[in-house]
C-alpha positions in Angstrom: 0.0 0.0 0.0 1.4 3.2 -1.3 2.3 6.0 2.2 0.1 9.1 2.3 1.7 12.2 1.2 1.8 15.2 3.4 1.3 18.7 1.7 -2.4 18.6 1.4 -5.4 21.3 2.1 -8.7 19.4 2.4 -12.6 20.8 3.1 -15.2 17.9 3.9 -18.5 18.7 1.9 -21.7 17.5 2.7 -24.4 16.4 0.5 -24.8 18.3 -2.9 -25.7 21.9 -1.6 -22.2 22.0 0.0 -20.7 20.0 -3.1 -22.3 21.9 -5.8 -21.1 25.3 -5.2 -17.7 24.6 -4.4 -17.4 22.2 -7.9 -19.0 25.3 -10.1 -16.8 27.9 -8.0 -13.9 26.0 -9.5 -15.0 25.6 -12.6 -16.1 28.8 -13.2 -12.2 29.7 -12.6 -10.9 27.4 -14.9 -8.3 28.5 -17.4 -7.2 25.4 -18.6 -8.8 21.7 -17.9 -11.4 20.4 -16.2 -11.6 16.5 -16.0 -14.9 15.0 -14.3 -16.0 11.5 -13.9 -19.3 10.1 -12.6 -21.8 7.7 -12.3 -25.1 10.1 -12.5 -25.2 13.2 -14.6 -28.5 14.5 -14.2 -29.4 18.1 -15.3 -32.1 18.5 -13.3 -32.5 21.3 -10.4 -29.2 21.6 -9.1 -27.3 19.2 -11.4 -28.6 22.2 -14.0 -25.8 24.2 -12.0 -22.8 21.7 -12.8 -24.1 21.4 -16.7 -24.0 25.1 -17.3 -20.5 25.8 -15.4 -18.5 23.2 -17.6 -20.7 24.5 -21.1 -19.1 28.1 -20.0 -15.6 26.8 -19.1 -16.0 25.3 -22.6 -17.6 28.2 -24.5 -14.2 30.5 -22.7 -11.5 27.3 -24.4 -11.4 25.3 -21.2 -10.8 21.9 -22.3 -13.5 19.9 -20.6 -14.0 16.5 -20.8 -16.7 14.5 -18.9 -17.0 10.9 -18.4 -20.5 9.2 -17.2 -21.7 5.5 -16.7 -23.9 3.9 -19.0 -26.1 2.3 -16.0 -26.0 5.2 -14.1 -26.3 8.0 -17.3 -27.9 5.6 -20.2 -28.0 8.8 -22.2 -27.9 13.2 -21.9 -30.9 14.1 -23.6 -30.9 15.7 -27.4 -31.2 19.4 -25.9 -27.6 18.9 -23.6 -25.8 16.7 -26.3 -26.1 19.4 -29.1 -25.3 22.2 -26.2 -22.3 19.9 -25.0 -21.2 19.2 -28.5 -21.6 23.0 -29.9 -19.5 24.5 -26.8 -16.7 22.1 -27.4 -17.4 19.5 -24.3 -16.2 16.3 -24.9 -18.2 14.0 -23.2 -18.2 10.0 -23.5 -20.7 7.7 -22.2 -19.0 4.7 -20.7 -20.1 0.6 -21.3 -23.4 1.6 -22.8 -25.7 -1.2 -21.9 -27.0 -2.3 -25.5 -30.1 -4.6 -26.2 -28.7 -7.4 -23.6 -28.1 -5.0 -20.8 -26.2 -6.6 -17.6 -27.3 -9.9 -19.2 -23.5 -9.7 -20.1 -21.4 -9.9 -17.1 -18.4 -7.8 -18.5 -21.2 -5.1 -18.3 -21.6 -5.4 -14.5 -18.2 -3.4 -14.4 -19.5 0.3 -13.8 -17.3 3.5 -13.7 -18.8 4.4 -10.4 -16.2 7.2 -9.0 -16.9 10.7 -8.6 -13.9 12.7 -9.4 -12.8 16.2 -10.8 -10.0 17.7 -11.0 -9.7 21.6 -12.1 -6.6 22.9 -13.9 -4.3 20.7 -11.9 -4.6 22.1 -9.2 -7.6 21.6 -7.1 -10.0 18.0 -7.3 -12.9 16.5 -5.8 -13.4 13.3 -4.5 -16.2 11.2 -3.0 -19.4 9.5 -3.0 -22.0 12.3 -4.5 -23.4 12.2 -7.8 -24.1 14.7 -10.6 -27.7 14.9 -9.3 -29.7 17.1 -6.7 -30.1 16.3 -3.2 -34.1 16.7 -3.2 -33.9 14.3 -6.2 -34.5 10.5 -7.2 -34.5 9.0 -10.3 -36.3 5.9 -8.8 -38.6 7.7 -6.6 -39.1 11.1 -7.5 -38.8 13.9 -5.1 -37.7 13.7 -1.2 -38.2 15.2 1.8 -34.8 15.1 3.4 -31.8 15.7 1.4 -29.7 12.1 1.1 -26.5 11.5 3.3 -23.5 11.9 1.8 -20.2 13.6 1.2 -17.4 14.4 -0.7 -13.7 16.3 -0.1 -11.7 18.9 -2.0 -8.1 18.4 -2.3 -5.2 20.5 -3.3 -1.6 19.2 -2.8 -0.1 16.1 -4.3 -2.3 14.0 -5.0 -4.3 16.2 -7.3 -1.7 15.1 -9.7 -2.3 11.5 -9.0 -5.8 11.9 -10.0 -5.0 14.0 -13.2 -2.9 11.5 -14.5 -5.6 8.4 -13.7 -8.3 10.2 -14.8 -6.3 11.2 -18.1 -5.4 7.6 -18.4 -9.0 6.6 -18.4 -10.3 8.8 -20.9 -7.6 7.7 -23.4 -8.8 4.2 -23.0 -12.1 4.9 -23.8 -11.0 7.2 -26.9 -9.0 3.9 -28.0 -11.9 1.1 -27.1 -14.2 4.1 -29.3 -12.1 4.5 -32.3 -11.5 0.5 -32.7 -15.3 -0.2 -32.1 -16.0 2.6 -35.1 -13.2 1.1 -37.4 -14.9 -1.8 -40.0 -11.4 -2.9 -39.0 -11.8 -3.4 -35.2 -11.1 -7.2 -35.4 -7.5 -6.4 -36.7 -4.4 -6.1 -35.4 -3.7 -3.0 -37.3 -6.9 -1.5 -36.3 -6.1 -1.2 -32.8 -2.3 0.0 -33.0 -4.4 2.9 -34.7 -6.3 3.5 -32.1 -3.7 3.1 -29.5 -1.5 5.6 -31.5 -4.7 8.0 -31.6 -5.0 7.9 -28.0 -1.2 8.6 -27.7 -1.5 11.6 -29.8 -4.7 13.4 -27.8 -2.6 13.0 -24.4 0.6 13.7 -26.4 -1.5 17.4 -27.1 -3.0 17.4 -24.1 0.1 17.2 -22.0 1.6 20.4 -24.1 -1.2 22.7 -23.8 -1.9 22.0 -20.2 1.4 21.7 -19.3 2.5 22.9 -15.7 4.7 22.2 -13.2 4.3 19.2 -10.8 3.2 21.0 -6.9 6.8 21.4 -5.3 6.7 18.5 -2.2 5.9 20.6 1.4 6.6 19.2 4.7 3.3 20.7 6.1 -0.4 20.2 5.6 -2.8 17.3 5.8 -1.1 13.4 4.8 -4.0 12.3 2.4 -3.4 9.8 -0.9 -5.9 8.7 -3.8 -7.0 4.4 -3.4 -8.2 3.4 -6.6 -9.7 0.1 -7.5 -10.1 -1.0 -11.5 -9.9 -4.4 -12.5 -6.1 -4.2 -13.8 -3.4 -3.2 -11.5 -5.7 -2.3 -8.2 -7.9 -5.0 -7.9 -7.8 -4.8 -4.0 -6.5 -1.3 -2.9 -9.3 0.1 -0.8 -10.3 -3.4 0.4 -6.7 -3.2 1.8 -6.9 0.6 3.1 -9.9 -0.6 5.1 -8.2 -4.1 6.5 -5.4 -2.5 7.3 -7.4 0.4 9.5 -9.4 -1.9 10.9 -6.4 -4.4 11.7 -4.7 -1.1 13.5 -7.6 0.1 15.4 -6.8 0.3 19.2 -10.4 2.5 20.4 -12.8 3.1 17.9 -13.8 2.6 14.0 -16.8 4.4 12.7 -17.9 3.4 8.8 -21.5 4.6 7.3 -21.9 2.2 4.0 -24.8 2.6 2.1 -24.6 -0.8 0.5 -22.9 -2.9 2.9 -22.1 -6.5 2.0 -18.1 -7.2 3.1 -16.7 -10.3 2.1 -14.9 -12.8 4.5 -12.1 -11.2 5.3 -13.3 -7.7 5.9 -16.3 -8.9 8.3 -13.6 -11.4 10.4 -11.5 -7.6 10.5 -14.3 -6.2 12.1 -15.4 -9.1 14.4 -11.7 -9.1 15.9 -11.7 -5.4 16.4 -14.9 -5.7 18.5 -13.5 -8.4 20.4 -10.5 -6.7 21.5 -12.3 -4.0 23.0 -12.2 -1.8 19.8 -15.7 0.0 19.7 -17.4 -0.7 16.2 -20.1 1.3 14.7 -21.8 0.9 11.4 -24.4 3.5 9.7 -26.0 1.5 7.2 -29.0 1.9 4.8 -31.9 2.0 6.9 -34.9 2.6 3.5 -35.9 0.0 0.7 -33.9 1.2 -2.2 -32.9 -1.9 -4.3 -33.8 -5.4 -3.6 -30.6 -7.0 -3.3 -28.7 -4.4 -1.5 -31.6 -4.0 1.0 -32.0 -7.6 1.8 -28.9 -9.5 1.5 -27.1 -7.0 3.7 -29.2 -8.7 6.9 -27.7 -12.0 6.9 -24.6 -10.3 7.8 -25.5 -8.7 10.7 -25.6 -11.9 13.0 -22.2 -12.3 13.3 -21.3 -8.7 14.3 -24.0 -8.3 16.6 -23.0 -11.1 18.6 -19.3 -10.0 18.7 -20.6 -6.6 20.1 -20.5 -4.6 16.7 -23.1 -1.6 17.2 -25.4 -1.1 13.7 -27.4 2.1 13.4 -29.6 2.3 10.2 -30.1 5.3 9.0 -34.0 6.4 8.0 -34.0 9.8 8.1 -33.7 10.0 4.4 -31.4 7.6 1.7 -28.2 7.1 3.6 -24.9 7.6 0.0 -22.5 7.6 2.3 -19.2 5.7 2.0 -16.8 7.0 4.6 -15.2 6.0 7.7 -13.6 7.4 10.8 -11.0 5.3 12.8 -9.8 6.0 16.0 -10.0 9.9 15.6 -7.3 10.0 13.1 -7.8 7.8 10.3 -10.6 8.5 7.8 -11.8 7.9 4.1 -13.9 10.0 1.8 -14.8 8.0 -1.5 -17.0 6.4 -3.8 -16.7 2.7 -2.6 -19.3 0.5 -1.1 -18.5 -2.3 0.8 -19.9 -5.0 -1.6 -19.3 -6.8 -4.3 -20.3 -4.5 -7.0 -17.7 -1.8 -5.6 -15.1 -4.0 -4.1 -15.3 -6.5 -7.1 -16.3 -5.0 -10.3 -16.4 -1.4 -10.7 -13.9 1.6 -11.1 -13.6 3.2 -7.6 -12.2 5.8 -6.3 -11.5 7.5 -2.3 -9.7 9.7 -0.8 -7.8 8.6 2.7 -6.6 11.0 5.5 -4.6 10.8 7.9 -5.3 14.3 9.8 -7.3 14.2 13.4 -8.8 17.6 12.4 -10.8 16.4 9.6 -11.5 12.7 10.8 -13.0 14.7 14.1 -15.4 16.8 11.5 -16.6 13.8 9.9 -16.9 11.9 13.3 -19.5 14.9 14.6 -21.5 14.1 11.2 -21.7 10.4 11.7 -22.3 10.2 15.3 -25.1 13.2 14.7 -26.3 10.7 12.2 -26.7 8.0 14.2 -27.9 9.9 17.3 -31.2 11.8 15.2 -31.6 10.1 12.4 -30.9 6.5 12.8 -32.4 3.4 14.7 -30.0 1.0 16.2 -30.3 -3.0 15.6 -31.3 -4.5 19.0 -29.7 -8.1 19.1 -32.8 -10.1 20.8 -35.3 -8.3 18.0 -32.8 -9.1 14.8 -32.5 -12.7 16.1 -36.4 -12.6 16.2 -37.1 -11.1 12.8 -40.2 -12.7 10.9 -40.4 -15.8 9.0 -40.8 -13.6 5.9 -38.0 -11.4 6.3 -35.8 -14.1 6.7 -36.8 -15.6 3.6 -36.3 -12.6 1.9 -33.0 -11.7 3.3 -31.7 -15.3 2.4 -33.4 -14.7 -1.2 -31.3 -11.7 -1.5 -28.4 -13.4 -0.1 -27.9 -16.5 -2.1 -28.9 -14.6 -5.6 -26.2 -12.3 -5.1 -23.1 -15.2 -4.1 -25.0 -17.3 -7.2 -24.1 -14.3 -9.6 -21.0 -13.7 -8.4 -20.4 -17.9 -8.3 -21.4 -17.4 -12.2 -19.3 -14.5 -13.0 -16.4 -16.2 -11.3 -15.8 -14.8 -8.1 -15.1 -16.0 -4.6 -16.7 -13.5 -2.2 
């Protein structure tokens, strides 16, 4: 696991009216680049905010180029393509579903991280989404705003992110040009798109050209855990095991889809048994089927090793952070489940700073205080018949899809 890097200036943000502004602020001072990646990009109330800043950094010669999922965006409507496309946006909609949809299980790896990074120099991180607070594409409008948060970075690892999110975009450049070529089959066909891709961060590089942040000695220690399915299959599984493995008084984690494989769950067991107090924030409202139910059979285990489980009803709990022993924390876009610690393109921020691990403590533990019921052993052991059934349902569907795609879980 690579060290954290000191020299870093970090604000936590929470939900999208903290996000939103401070995104568009940066934006809107743009002189260069601005590189964004997520999973939503919806232009609806505040989203609407986000569209129009990167059409204007566009419309001034800002090179922007926006990535989006093709589960999460399937499409941008005519009206923000033609706009996109007129101001000079480059936008790319990544593994479109097709007629099969996730019939296909290469298509169950999503690009599910949330990043942007602003001339170099400044980037955000976390779990929120292109989309407004008060807003559901499932269920319409809410009442309470959802839970969730994101960080902005300068320092070092801004860099990091530039050049991974760079990376990325020429990949899907390359996998674009072959699948247009009547030549995609060949051999040929790809070293031209390869070389194409070459070329645009070849240009890239010498109009955005600037000098790497000189290393400091001060400031917040903080570094970027990816996970993709080439070189960093495991990364923020490992960040978490290796907290939790360290943890002397207290770990803190609010999940909104919570489903940790073996090792993880043993992690947390262990911690409770030696005295380490463990608190999860976990989805608390029907959402999706699977993530809803299978999460229950899990909580058996930890409950009798003393684990304390909150779930959060207040509103739809986004979160994916943690807080360990006042010090530690993460800021991301990882779940702990299978789709995020398996199969999609992740991405979080982890901090090593007892200032900001103390601000997002205050948030959790307010969380879990007003907004939250906690798991009482005697009544989870007592559930009904029927949630029981379902719960198992959930359970064994998602180990038999992940038996199928060929993964031990």
């Amino acid at each position: 696991m690579q060290q954290l890097r000191p020299g870093h200036q970090l604000v936590l943000l929470q939900g999208a009216q903290a996000f939103f502004p401070s995104l568009v602020h940066a934006i809107e001072g743009s002189v260069h680049e601005v590189r964004m990646e997520t999973y939503i990009f919806n232009v609806e109330a505040s989203g609407l905010q986000v569209a129009d800043a990167l059409e204007r950094a566009a419309w001034r010669g800002v090179a922007v180029y926006l990535a989006m999922d093709g589960v999460g965006t399937p499409s941008l409507s005519p009206q923000w393509s033609a706009r996109f496309d007129e101001a000079g946006v480059k936008w790319a909609i990544f593994s479109p579903l097709g007629s099969l949809g996730m019939l296909i299980p290469s298509r169950w790896r999503r690009l599910h991280r949330k990043l942007c990074v602003v001339d170099g120099s400044v980037a955000f991180c976390g779990g929120i989404n292109v989309l407004d607070d008060f807003f559901d594409p499932n269920y319409g409008a809410l009442e309470t705003p959802r839970l969730d948060f994101a960080v902005r970075v300068t320092g070092p690892l801004v860099q990091t992110m530039h050049e991974a999110m760079a990376l990325f975009w020429w990949r899907l450049q390359a996998a674009s040009t072959a699948r247009q070529s009547e030549f995609s089959a060949s051999w040929r066909a790809l070293q031209e798109a390869l070389a194409l891709a070459l070329q645009e961060r070849s240009n890239a590089d010498k109009d955005n050209a600037r000098p790497p942040p000189s290393p400091q000695n001060h400031g917040t220690s903080a570094e970027l855990v990816l996970r993709d399915n080439l070189r960093n299959r495991t990364r923020i599984e490992r960040a978490y095991r290796k907290a939790i493995g360290a943890a002397r008084e207290e770990i803190m984690i609010a999940n909104a889809y919570f489903l940790p494989g073996r090792k993880l769950r043993k992690g947390l067991i262990l911690a409770a048994r030696r005295g380490v107090r463990v608190r999860l924030l976990l989805h608390g409202r029907y959402e999706y089927f699977m993530q809803y139910y299978a999460t229950r059979p899990v909580y058996g285990a930890l409950l009798a090793a003393g684990v304390e489980i909150y779930e959060y009803s207040a509103g739809f709990l986004h979160a994916k952070v943690a807080v360990i022993d006042g010090h530690w924390a993460t800021v991301g876009s990882s779940n702990l489940d299978p789709l995020s610690l398996l199969l999609a393109r992740e991405a979080n921020v982890v901090v090593d700073d007892a200032a900001f691990a103390q601000d997002l403590h205050a948030r959790l533990e307010d969380a879990m205080l007003h907004g939250s019921v906690q798991i009482d052993p005697a009544a989870y052991a007592n559930r009904p018949l029927r949630q029981r059934l379902l719960d198992a349902l959930a359970f064994g569907l998602m180990r038999s899809l992940l038996f199928l795609y060929g993964k031990r879980y």
